[in-house]
Backbone of each chain as ProteinMPNN parsed JSONL, in Angstrom:
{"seq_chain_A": "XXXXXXXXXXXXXXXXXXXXXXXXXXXXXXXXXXXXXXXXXXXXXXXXXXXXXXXXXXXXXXXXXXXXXXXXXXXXXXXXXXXXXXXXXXXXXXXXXXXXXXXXXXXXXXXXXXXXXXXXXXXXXXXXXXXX", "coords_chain_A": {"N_chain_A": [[65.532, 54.302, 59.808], [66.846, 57.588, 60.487], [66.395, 59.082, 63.703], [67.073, 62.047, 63.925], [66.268, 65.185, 62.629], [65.649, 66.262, 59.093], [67.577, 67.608, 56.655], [67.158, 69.351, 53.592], [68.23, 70.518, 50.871], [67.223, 72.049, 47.955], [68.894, 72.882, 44.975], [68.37, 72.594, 41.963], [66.603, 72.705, 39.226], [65.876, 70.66, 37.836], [63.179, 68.16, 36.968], [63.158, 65.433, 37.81], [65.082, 66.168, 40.281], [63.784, 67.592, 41.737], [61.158, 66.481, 41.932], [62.274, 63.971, 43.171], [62.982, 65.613, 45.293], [60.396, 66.38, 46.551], [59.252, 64.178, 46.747], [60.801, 63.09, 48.998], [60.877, 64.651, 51.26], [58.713, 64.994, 51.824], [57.461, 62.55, 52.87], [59.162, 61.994, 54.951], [58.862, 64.111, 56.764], [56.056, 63.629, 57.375], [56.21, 61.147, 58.842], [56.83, 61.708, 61.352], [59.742, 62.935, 61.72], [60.877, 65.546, 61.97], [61.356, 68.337, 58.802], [63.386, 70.183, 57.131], [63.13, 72.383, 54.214], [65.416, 73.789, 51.767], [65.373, 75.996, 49.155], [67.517, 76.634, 46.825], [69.056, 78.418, 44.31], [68.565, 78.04, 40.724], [66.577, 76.622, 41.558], [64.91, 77.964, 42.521], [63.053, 78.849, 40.607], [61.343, 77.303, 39.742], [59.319, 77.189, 41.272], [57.691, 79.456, 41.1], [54.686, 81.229, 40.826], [51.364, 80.086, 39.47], [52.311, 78.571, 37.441], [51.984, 76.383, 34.722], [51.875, 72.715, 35.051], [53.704, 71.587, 32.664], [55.19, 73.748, 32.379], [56.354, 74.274, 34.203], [58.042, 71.871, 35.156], [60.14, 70.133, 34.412], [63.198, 68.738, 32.155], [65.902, 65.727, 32.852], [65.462, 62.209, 32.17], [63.225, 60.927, 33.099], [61.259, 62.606, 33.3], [59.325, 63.945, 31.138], [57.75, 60.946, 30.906], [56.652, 60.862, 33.801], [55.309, 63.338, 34.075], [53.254, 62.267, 32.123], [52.171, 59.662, 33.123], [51.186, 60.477, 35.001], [52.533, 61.092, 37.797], [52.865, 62.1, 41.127], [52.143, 65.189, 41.768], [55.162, 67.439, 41.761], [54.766, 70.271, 43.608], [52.718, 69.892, 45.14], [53.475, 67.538, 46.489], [54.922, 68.693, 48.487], [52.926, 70.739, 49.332], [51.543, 69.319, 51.002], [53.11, 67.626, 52.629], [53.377, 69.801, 53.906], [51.037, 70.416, 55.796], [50.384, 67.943, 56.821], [52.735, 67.016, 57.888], [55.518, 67.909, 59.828], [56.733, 70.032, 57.998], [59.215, 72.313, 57.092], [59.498, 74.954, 54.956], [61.911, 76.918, 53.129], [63.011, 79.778, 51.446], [65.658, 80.85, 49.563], [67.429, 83.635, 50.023], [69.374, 84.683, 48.359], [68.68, 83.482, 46.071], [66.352, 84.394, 45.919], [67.102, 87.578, 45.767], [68.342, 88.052, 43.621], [66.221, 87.145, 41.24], [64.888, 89.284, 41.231], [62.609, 88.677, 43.017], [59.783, 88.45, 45.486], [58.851, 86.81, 48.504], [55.94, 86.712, 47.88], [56.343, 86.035, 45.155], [56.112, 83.178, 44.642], [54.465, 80.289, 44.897], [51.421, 79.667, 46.676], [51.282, 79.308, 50.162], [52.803, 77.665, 50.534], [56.112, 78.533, 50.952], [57.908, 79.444, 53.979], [58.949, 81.224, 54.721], [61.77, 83.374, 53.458], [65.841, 83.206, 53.538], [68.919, 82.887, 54.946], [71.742, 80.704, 54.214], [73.457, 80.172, 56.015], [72.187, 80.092, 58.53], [70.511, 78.625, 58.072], [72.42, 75.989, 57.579], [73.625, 75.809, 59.843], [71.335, 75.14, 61.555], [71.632, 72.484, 60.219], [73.593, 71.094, 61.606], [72.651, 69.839, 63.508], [71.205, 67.27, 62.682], [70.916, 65.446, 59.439], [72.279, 66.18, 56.01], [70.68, 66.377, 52.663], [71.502, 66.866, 49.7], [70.385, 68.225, 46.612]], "CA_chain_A": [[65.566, 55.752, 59.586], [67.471, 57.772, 61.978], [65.005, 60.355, 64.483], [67.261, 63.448, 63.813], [65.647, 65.904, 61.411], [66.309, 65.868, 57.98], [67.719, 68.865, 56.063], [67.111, 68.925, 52.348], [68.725, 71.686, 50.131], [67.291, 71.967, 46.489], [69.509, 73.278, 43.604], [68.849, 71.971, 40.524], [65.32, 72.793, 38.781], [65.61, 69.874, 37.291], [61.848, 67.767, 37.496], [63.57, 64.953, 38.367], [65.419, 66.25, 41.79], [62.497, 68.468, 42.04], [59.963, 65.384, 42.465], [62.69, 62.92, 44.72], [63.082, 66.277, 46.993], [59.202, 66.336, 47.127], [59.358, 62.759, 47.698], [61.384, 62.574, 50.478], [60.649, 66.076, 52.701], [57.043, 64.941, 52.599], [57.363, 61.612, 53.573], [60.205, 62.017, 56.269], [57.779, 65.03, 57.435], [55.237, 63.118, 57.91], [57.276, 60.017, 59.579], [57.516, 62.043, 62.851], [61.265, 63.326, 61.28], [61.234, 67.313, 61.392], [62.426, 68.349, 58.003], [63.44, 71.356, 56.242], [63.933, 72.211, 53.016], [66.019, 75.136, 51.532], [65.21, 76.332, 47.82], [68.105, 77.78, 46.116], [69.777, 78.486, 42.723], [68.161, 77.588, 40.138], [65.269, 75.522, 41.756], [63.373, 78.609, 42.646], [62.092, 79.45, 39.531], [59.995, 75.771, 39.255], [58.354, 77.331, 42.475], [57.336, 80.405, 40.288], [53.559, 81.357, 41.126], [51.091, 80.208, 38.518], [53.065, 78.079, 36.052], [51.38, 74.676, 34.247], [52.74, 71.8, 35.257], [54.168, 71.601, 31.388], [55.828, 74.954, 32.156], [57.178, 74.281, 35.605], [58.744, 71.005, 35.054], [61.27, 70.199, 33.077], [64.661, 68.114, 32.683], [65.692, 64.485, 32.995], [64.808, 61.446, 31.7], [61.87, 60.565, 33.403], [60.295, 63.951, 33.089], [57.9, 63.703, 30.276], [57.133, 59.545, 31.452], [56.052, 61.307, 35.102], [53.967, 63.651, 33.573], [52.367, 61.494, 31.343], [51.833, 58.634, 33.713], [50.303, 61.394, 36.288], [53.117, 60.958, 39.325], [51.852, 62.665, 42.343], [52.765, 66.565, 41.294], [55.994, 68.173, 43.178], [54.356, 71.354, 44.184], [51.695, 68.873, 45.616], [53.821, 66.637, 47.644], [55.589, 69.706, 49.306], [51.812, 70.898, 50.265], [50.868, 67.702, 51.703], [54.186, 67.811, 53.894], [53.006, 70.708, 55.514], [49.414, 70.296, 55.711], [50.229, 66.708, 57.21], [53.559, 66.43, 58.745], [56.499, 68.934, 60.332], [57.669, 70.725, 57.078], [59.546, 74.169, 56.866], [60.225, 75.585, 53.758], [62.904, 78.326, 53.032], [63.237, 80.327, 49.596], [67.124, 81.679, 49.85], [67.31, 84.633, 50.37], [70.147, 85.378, 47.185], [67.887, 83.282, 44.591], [65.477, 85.343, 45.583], [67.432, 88.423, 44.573], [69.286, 87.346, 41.638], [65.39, 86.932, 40.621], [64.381, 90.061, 41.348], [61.398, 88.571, 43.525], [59.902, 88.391, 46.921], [57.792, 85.413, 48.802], [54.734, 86.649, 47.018], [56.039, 85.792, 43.55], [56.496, 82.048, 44.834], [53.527, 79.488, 45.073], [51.275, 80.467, 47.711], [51.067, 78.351, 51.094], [54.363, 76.544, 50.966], [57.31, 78.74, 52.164], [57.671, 79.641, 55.964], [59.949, 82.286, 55.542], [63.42, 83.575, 53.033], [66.197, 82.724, 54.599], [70.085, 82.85, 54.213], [72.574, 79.607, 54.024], [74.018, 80.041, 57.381], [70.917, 79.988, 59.565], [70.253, 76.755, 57.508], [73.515, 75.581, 57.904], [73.726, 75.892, 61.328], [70.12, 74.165, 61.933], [71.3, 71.399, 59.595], [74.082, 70.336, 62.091], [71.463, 69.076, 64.182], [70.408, 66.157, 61.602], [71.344, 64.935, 58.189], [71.519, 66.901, 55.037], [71.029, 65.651, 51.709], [71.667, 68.303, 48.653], [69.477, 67.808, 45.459]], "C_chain_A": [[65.987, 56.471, 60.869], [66.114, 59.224, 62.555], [65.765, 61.413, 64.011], [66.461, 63.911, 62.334], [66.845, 65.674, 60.106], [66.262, 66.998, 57.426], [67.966, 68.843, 54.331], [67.793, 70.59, 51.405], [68.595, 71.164, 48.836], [67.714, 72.729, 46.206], [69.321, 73.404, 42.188], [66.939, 72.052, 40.484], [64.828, 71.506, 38.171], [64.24, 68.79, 37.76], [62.537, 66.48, 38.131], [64.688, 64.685, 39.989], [64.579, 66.965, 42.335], [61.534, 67.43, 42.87], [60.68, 64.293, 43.557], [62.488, 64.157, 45.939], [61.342, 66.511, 47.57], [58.471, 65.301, 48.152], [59.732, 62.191, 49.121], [61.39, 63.671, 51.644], [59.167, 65.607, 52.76], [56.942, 63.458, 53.466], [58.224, 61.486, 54.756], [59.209, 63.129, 57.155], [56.464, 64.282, 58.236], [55.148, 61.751, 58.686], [57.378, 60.865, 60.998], [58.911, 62.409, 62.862], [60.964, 65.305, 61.034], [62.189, 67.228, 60.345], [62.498, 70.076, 57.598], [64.248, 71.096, 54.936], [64.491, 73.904, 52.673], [65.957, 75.729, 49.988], [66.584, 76.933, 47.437], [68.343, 77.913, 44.783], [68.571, 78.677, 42.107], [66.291, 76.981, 40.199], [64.596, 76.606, 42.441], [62.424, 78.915, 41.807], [61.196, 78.178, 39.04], [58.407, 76.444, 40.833], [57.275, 78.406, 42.025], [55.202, 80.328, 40.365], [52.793, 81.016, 39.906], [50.854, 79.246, 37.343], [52.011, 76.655, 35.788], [52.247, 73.92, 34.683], [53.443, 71.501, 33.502], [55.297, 72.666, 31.337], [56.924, 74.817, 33.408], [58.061, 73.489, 35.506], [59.356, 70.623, 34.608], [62.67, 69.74, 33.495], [64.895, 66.924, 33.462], [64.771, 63.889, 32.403], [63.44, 60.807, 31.619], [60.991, 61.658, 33.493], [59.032, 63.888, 32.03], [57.39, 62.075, 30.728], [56.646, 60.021, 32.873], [54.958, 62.25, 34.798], [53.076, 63.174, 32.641], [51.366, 60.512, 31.792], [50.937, 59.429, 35.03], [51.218, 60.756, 37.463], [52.963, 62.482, 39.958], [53.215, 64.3, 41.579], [53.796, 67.112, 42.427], [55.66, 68.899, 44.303], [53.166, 71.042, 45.389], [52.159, 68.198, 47.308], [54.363, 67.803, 48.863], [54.417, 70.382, 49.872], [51.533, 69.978, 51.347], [51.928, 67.421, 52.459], [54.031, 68.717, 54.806], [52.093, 70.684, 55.912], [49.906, 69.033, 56.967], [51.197, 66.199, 58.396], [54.709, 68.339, 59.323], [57.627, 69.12, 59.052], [57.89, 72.194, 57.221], [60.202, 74.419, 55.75], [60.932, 76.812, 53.316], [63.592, 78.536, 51.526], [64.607, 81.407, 49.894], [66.873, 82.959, 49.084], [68.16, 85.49, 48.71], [69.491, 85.058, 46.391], [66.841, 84.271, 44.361], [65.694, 87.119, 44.54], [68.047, 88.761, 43.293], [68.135, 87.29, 40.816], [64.211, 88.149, 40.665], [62.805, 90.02, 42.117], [61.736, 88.646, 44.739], [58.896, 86.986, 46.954], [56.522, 85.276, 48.148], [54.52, 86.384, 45.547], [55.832, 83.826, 43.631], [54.704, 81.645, 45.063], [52.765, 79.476, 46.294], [51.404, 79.07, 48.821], [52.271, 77.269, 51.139], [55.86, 77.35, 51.724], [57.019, 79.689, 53.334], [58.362, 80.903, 55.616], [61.141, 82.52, 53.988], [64.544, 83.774, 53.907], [67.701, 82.575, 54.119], [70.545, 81.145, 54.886], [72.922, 78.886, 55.408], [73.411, 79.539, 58.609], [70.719, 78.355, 59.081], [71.154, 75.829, 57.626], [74.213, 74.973, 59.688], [72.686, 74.796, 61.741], [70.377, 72.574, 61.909], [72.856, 70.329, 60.699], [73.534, 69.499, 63.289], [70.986, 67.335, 63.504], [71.588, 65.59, 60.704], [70.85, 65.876, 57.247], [71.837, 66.442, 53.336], [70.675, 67.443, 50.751], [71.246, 67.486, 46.721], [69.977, 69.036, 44.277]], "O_chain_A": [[65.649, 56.147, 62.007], [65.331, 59.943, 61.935], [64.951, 62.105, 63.4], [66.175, 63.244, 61.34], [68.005, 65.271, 60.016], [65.208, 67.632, 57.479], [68.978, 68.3, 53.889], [67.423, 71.697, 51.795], [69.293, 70.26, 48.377], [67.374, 73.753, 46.799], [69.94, 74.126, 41.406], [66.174, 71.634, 41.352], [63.635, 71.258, 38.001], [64.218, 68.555, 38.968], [62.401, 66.561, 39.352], [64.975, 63.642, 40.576], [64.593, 67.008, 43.565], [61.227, 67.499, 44.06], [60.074, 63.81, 44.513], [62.054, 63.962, 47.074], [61.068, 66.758, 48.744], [57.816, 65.264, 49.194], [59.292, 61.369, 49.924], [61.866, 63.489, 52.765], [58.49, 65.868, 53.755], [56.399, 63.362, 54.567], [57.809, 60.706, 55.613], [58.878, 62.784, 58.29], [56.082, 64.416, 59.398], [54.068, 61.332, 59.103], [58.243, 60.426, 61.756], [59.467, 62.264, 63.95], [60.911, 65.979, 60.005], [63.262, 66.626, 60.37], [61.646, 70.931, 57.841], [65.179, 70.376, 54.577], [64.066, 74.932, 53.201], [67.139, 75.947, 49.72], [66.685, 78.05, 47.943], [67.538, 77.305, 44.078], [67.632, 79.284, 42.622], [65.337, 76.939, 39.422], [63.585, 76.243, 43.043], [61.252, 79.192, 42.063], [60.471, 78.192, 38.045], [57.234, 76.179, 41.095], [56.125, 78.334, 42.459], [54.591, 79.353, 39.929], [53.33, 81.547, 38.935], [49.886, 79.072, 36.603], [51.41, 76.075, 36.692], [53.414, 74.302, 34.762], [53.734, 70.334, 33.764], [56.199, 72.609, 30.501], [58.084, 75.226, 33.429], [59.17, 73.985, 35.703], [58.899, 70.912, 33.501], [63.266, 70.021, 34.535], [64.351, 66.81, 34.561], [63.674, 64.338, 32.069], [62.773, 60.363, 30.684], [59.833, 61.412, 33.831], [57.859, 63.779, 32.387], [56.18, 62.164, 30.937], [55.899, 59.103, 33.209], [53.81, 62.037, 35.187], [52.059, 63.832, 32.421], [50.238, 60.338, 31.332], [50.178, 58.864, 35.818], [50.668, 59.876, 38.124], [52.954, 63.594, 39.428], [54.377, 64.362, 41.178], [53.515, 67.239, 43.619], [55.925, 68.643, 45.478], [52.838, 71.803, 46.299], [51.705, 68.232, 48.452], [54.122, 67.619, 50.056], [54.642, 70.756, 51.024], [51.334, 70.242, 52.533], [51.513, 66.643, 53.318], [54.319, 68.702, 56.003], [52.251, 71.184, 57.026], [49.701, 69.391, 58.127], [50.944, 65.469, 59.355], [54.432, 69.516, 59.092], [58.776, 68.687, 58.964], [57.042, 73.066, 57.411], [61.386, 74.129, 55.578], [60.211, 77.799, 53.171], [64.317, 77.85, 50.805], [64.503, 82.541, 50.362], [66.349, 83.223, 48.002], [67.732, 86.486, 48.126], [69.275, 85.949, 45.569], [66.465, 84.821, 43.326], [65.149, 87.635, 43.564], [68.09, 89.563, 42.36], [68.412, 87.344, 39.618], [63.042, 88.058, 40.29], [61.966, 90.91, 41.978], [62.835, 88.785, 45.275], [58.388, 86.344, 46.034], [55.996, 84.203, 47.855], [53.5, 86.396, 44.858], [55.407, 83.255, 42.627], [53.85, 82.492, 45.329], [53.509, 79.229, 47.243], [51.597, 77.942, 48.368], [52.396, 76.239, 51.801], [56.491, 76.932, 52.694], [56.086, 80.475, 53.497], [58.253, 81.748, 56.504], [61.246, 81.437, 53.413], [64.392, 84.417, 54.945], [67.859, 82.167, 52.968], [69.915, 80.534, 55.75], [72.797, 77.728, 55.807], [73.904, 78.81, 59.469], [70.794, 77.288, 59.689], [70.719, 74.691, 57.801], [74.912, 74.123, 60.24], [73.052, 73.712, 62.196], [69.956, 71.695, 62.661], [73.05, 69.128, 60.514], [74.133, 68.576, 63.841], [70.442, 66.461, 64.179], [72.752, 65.348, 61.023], [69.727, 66.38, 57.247], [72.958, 66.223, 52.878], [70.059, 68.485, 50.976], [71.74, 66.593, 46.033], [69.466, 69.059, 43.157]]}, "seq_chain_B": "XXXXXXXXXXXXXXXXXXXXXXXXXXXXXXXXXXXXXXXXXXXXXXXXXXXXXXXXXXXXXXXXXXXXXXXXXXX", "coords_chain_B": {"N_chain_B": [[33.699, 50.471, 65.827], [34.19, 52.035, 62.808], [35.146, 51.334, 59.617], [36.264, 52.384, 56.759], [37.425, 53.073, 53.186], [40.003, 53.512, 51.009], [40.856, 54.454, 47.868], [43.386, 54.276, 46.386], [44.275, 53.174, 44.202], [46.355, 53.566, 41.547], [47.756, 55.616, 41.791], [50.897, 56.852, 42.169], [54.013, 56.27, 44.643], [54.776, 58.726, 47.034], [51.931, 58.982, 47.159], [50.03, 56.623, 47.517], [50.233, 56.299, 50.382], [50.517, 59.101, 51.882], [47.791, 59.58, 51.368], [46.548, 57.747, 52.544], [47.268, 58.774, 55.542], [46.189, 61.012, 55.333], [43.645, 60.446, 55.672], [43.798, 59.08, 58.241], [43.732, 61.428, 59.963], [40.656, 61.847, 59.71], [39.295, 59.932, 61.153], [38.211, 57.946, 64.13], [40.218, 56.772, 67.042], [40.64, 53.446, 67.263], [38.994, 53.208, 65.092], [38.976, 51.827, 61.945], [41.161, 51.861, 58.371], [40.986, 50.666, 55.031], [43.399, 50.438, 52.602], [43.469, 50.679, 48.909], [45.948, 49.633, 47.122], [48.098, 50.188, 43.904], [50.491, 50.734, 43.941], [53.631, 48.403, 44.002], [55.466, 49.353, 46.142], [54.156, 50.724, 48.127], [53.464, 48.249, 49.219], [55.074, 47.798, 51.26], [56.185, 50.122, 52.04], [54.044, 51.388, 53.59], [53.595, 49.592, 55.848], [55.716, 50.239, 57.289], [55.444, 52.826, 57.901], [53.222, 52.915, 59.588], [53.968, 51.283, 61.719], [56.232, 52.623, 62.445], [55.072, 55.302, 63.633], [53.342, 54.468, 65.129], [51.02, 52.657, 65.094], [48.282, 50.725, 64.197], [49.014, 47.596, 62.142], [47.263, 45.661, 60.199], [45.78, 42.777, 58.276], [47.295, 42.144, 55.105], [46.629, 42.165, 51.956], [46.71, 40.712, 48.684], [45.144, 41.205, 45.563], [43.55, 41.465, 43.046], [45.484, 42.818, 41.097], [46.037, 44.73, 42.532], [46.915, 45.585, 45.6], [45.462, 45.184, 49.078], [45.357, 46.641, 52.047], [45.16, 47.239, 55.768], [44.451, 49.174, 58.13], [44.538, 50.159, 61.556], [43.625, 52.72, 63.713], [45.579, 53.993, 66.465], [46.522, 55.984, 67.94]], "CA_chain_B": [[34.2, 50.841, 64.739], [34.099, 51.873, 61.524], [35.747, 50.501, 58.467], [36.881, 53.518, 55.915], [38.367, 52.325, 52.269], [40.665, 54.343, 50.509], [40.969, 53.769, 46.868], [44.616, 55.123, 45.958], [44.83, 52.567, 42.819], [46.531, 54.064, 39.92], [48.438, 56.308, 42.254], [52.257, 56.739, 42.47], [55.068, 56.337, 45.391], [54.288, 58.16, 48.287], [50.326, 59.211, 46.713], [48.895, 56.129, 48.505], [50.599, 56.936, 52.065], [49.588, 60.353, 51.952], [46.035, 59.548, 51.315], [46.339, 56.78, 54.35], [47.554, 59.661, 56.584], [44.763, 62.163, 55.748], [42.51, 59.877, 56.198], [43.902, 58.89, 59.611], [43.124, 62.474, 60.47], [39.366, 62.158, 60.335], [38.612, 58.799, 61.943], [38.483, 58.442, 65.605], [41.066, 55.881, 67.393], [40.112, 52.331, 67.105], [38.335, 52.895, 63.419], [39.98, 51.26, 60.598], [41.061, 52.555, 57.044], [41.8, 49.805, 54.083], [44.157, 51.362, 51.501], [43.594, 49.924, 48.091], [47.108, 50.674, 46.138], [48.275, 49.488, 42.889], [51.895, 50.979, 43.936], [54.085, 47.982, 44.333], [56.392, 50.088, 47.22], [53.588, 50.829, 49.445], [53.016, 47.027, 50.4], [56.118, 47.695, 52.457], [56.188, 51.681, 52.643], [52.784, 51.905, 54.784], [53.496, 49.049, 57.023], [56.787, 50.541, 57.733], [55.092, 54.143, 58.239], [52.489, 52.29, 60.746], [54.992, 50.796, 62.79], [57.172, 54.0, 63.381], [54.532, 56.416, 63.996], [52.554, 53.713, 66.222], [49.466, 52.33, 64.4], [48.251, 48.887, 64.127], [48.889, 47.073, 60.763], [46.315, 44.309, 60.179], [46.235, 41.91, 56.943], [47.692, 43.029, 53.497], [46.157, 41.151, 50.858], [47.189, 40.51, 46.957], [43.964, 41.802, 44.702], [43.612, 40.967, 41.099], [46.008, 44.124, 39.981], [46.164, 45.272, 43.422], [46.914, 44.921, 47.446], [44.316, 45.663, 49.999], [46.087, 47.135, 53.223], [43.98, 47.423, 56.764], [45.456, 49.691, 59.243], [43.963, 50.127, 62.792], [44.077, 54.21, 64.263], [45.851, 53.363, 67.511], [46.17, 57.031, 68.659]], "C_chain_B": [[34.189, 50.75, 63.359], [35.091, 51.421, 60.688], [36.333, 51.794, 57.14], [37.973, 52.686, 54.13], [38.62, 53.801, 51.706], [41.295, 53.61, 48.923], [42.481, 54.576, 46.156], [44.789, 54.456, 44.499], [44.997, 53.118, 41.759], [47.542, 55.287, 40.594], [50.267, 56.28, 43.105], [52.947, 56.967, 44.169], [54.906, 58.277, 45.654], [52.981, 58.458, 48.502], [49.458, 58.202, 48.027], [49.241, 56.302, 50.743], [49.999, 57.81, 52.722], [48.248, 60.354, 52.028], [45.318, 58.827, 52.742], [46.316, 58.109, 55.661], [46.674, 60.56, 56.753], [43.901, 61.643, 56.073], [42.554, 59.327, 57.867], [43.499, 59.975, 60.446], [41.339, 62.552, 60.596], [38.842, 60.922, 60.587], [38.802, 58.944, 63.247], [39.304, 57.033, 65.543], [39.93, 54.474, 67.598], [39.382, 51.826, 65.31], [39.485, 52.37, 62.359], [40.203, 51.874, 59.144], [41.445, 50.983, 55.95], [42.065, 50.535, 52.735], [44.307, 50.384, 50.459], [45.457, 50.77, 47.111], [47.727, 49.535, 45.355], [49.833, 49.363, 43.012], [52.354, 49.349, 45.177], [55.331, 48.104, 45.958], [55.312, 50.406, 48.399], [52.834, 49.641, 50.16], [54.243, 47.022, 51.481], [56.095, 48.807, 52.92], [55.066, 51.944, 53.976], [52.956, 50.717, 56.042], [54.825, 49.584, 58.007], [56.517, 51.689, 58.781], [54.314, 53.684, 59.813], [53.14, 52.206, 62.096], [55.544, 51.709, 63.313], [56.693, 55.372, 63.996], [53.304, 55.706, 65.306], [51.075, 53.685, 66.385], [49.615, 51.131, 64.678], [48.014, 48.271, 62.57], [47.906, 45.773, 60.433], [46.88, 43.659, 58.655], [46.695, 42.738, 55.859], [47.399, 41.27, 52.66], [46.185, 41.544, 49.268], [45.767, 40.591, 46.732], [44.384, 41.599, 43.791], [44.478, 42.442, 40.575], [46.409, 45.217, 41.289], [46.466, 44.825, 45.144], [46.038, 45.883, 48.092], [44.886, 45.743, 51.083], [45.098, 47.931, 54.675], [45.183, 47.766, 57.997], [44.37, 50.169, 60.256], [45.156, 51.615, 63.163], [44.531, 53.836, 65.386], [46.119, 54.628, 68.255], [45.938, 58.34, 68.233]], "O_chain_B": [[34.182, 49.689, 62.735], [36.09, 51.051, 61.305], [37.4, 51.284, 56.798], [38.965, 51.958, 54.174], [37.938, 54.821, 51.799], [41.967, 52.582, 48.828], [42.316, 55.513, 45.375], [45.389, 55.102, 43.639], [44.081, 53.272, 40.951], [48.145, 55.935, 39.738], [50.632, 55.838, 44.194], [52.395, 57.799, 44.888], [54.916, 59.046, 44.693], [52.539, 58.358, 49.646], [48.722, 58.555, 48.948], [48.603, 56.364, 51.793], [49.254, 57.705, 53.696], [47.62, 61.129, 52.75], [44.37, 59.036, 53.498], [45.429, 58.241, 56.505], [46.289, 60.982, 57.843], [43.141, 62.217, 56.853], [41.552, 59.199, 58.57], [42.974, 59.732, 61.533], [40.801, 63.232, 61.469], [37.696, 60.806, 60.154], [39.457, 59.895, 63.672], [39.277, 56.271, 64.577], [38.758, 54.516, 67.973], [39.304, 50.775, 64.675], [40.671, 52.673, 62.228], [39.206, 52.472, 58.737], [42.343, 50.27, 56.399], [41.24, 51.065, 51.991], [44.997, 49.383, 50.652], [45.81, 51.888, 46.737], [47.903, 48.381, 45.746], [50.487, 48.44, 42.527], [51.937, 49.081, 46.304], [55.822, 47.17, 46.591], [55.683, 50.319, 49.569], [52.04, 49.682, 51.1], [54.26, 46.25, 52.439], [55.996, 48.9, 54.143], [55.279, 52.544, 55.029], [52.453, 50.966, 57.138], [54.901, 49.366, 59.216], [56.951, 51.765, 59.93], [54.738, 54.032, 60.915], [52.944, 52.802, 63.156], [55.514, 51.842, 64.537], [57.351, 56.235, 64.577], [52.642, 56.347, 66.123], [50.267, 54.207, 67.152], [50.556, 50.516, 65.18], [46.977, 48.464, 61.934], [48.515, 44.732, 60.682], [47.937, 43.898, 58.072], [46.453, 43.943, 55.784], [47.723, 40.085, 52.736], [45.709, 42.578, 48.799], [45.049, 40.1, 47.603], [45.593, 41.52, 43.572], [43.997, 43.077, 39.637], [46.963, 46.3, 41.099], [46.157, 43.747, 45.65], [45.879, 47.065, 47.787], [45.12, 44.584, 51.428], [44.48, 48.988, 54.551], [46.137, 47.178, 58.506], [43.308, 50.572, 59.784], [46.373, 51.779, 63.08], [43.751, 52.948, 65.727], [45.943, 54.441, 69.459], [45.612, 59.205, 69.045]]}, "name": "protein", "num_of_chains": 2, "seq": "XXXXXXXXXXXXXXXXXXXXXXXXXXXXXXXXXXXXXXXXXXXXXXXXXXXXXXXXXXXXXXXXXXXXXXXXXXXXXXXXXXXXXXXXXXXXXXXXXXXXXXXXXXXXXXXXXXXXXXXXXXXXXXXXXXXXXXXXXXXXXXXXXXXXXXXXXXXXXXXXXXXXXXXXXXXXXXXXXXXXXXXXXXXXXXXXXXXXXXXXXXXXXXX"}
């Protein structure tokens, strides 16, 4: 695993890139790997304050077999990255208004900050960035 | 030193890690944790984690349905 930080950009609400990007910003986080992740599109509204896991998740194959089988909850692993290791989480700044929200409609205790592309962009030439 | 078990069994890819790691937070250095986990990926994931964050990995042992994993706090 290489030491530079790791820059993760979710897209896609889907539960299945939802739960690998949980997967892998918490565990690279907590590896001694500074990571960030970047919320946009689409994949803010799973972040949505509130929701059941029934309501939040959704899309792909293994989606109903993960919640059935109880795999470790997204919203979960992305706590337990910051709680544990060097996670920063950033809710873009356009999903946000395309959604007519602010940081307080989002899940409490997980993002650092809203945050445009560029700033993230910039950071992420520092590292590696994988796009979910 | 103490001895600490951690029963992760029945818990998914990276569940039993995570549980190793919080628990590394409240032992003191030298105490031990043994991580029971049913997940086939963390007989390699946690010795990997050990190694790169600079723990001490002791035995890993096959259990009837499970592996028994003994990691030493090293700082």
């Amino acid at each position: 695993m290489s030491a530079g930080p790791l820059f993760v950009v979710l897209a896609s609400p889907e539960h299945e890139k939802v739960q690998l990007a949980g997967m892998m910003a918490s565990v690279a986080a907590v590896s001694e790997r500074p990571t960030q992740l970047f919320v946009s599109m689409a994949a803010i509204m799973i972040f949505e304050k509130g929701l059941s896991a029934e309501a939040r998740y959704k899309g792909g194959a293994f989606s109903a077999a993960m919640l059935e089988k109880g795999a470790p909850d997204a919203i979960e692993l992305f706590a337990q990255g910051k709680i544990l290791g060097d996670l920063k989480i950033i809710a873009c700044s356009m999903a946000l208004a395309i959604q007519e929200w602010s940081l307080d409609d989002l899940e409490d205790g997980l993002f650092d900050e809203a945050g445009g592309l560029t700033k993230f962009l910039s950071d992420a030439e520092a590292g590696e960035l994988i796009v979910l | 030193m103490t001895t600490t078990t951690i029963d992760a069994r029945g818990s998914y890819c990276p569940g039993p890690l995570l549980e190793l790691i919080a628990g590394l937070k409240l032992i003191e250095i030298g105490d031990e944790i043994e991580v029971w986990s049913s997940d086939m990926g963390s007989v390699k994931d946690i010795p990997e984690w050990v190694a790169k964050v600079g723990h001490e990995m002791g035995e890993t042992v096959e259990q009837d349905g499970y592996w028994s994993l003994r990691i030493r706090k090293s700082k």
